[in-house]
N, C-alpha and C positions, 0 to 999 in steps of 0.2 A: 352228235352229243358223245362225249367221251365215257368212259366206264364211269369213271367217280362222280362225276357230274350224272348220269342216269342213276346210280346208288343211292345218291342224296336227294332226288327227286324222289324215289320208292320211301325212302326211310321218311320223308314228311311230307304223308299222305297227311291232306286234307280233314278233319274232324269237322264233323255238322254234332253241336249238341243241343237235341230238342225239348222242346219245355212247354208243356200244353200248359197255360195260364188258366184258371178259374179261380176268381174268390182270393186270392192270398201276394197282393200286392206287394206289400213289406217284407213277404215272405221270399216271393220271386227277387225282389232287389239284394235281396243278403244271398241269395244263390248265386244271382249273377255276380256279383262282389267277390264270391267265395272265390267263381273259378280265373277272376282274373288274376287275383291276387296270387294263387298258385300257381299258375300257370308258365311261372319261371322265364316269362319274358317272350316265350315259344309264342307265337302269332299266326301259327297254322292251325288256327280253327274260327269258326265262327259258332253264334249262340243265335237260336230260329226260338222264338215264342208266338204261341197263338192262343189271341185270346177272341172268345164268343164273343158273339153282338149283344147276346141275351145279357152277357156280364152286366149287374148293376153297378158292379165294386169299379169299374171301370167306366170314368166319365168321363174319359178321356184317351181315346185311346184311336190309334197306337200314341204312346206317351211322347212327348217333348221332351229338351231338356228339362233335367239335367240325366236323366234315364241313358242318353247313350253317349253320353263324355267318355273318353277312353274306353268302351265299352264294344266289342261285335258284334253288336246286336239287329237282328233282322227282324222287323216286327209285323204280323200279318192279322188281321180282323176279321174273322169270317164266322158266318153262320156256325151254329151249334150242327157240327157233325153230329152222322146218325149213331157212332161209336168212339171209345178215346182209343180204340185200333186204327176207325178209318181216321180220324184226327193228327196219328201219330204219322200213319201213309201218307197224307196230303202232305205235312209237313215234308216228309223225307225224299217226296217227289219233288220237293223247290227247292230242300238242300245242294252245293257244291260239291261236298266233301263224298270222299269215299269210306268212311268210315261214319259210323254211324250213332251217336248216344241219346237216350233218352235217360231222362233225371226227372225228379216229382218236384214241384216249386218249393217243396216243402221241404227240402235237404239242405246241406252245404256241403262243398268238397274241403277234404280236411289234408289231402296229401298235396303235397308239393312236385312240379314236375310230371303230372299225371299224363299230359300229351304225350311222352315219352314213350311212357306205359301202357297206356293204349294203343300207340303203333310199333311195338315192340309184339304186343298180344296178338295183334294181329297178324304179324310175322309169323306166327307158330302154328298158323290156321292150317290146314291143305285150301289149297286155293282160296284161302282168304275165308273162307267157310267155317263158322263154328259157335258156339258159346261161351266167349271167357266174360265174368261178371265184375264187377267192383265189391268191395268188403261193406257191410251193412249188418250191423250186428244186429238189427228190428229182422233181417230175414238169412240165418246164417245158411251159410252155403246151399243159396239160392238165388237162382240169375232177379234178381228184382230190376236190375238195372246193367242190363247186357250190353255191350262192345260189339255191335253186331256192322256188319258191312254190306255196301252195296252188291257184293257179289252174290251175298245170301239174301238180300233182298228180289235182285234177278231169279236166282234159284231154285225160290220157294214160292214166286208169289206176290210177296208182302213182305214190311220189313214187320209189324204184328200184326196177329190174323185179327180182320174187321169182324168176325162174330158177335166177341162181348162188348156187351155198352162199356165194364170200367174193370174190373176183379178178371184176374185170370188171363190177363194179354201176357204176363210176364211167366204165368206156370205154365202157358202150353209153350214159351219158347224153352222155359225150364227144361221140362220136358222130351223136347226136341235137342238138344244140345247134348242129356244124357244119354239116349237112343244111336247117336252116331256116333259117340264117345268122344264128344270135343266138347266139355264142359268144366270149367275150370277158374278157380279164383283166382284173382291178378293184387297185387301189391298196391292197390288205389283205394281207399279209405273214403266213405260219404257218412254222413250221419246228420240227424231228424236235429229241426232248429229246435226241437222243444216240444211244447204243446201241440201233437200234431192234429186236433181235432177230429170233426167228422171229415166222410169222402163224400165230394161232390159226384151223384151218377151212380153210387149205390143203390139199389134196390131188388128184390125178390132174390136175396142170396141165395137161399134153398134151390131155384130154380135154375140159377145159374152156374151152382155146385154141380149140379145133375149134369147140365147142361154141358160142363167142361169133362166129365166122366162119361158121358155116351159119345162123345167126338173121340174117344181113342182109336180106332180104325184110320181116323180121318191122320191123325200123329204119326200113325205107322207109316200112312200113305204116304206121308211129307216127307217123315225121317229116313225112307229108302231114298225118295227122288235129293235128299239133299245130300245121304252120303254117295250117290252117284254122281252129284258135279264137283264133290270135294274128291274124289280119288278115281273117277273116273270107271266104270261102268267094267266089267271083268278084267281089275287090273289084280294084282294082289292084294294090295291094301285094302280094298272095293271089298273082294272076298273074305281077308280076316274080320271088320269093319261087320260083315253083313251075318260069319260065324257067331257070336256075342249077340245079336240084337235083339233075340227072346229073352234074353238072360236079364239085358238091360231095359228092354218093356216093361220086364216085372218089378224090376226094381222103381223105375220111374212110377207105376201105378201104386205099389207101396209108400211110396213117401207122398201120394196125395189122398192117399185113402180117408183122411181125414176131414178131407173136406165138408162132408156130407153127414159128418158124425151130430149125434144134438149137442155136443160139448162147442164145436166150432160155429154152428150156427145162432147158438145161443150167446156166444158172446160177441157175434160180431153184424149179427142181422141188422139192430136196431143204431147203426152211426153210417144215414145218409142226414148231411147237411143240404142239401137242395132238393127239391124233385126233381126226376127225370128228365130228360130232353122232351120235343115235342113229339119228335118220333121216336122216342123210347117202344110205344107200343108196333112198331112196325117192327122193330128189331126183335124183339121178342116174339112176336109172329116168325118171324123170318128161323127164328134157334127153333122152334116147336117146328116148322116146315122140317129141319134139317133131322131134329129128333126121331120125326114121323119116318123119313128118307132111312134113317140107320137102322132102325127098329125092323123095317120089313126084310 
């Protein structure tokens, strides 16, 4: 393969963008619309949704035409994961792409060209590793909907940590992205169709507030092994990278200190539209095991 011909391969990496389905049919269809339409012709991506069995709003499914006319749509049915992390992981282990998106059915893309922009962000990673997000004015300058890639999937783990059932998959990578210091807005624009009602898989906010505030040890844990494969383990960069990290721990735990306040749980406790999964109660066993585990 010649240089330019191996250049152009690099420059259109693959995008897998993922879409946990529940409850918001009409919702998902204007999402998928949104990002063909923008998509400026660029054909290097595909669109993975997965919708539960438990779904009643689906009685049909995976859907038929005309769902995937001009459409890259991979459609998958399965059982109600025990988490929308492990949900998000199953999905990202049957994606292609090396680039990685997750979006809420509940969005639209509003910018034009966005593939671009996404493998441009990536460009700028150390090794492909980091947190650049998309613009979202419902959560400013917060990864809600991170650009994240397979190498950091490799890295860490996971592409989001399976702990929480539904709240807080998107603040601990927040979180993680500010600790290594590759956290950063990109030029990509999404915004809420409207009405965005309740969340499906809400419940015991208060617990799960706590819940993401006693796993900080666990962030640290991550956020060294992650800026060790992004610069590489007593290189320079490794060391400036690793100078700062107290500095940026503090700052990360300050911007979620809120969580737990009665101001924030009080306005956002009572908007679960569903109940739980079936093993909701196993997964919450499982955060109180881990709780018990840090505590000592």
């Amino acid at each position: 393969m010649i240089v330019g011909e191996a250049k152009a391969k690099r420059d259109h990496k693959l995008i897998s963008v993922l879409i946990p389905e529940r409850g918001r049919p009409e919702m998902l269809e204007r999402l998928i619309q949104s990002l063909v339409d923008t998509a400026d012709g660029d054909a290097r991506y595909e669109i993975l949704v997965a919708i539960d069995k438990d779904d009643e709003t689906w009685t049909d499914a995976p859907p038929h035409e005309p769902w995937s006319i001009g459409r890259p749509v991979r459609w998958f049915h399965w059982e109600r994961p025990i988490t929308l992390g492990t949900k998000l992981n199953l999905m990202a282990a049957e994606a292609h792409g090396e680039i990685l998106w997750f979006i809420s059915n509940d969005m639209r893309m509003v910018t034009g060209g966005w593939p671009v922009v996404f493998r441009n962000a990536v460009a700028k990673l150390p090794n492909g590793i980091g947190v650049p997000f998309v613009r979202d004015s419902l959560h400013p300058d917060h990864a809600a909907y991170p650009v994240l890639t397979r190498k950091w999937m490799n890295a860490v783990g996971f592409l989001f940590p399976p702990c929480y059932p539904y709240w807080f998959i998107d603040t601990h990578v927040d979180s993680l992205g500010l600790m290594m210091d590759q956290h950063f807005e990109i030029d990509v624009t999404v915004e809420s169709q409207g009405d965005r009602g309740r969340t499906h898989g809400l419940t015991d906010l208060a617990f799960w507030a706590r819940f993401y505030q006693k796993l900080e040890p666990v962030r640290l844990r991550e956020a060294i092994h992650l800026i060790a494969a992004a610069h590489g383990e007593g290189t320079s960069a490794y060391d400036r990278v690793m100078r700062g990290l107290g500095q940026r721990q503090e700052y990360a735990r300050q911007r979620t200190a809120h969580l737990t306040s009665p101001e924030f749980l009080a306005r956002w406790s009572d908007n679960t539209a569903s109940p739980p999964g079936p093993r909701y109660a196993a997964a919450k066993e499982c955060a109180e095991g881990m709780i018990r585990d840090l505590e000592k």
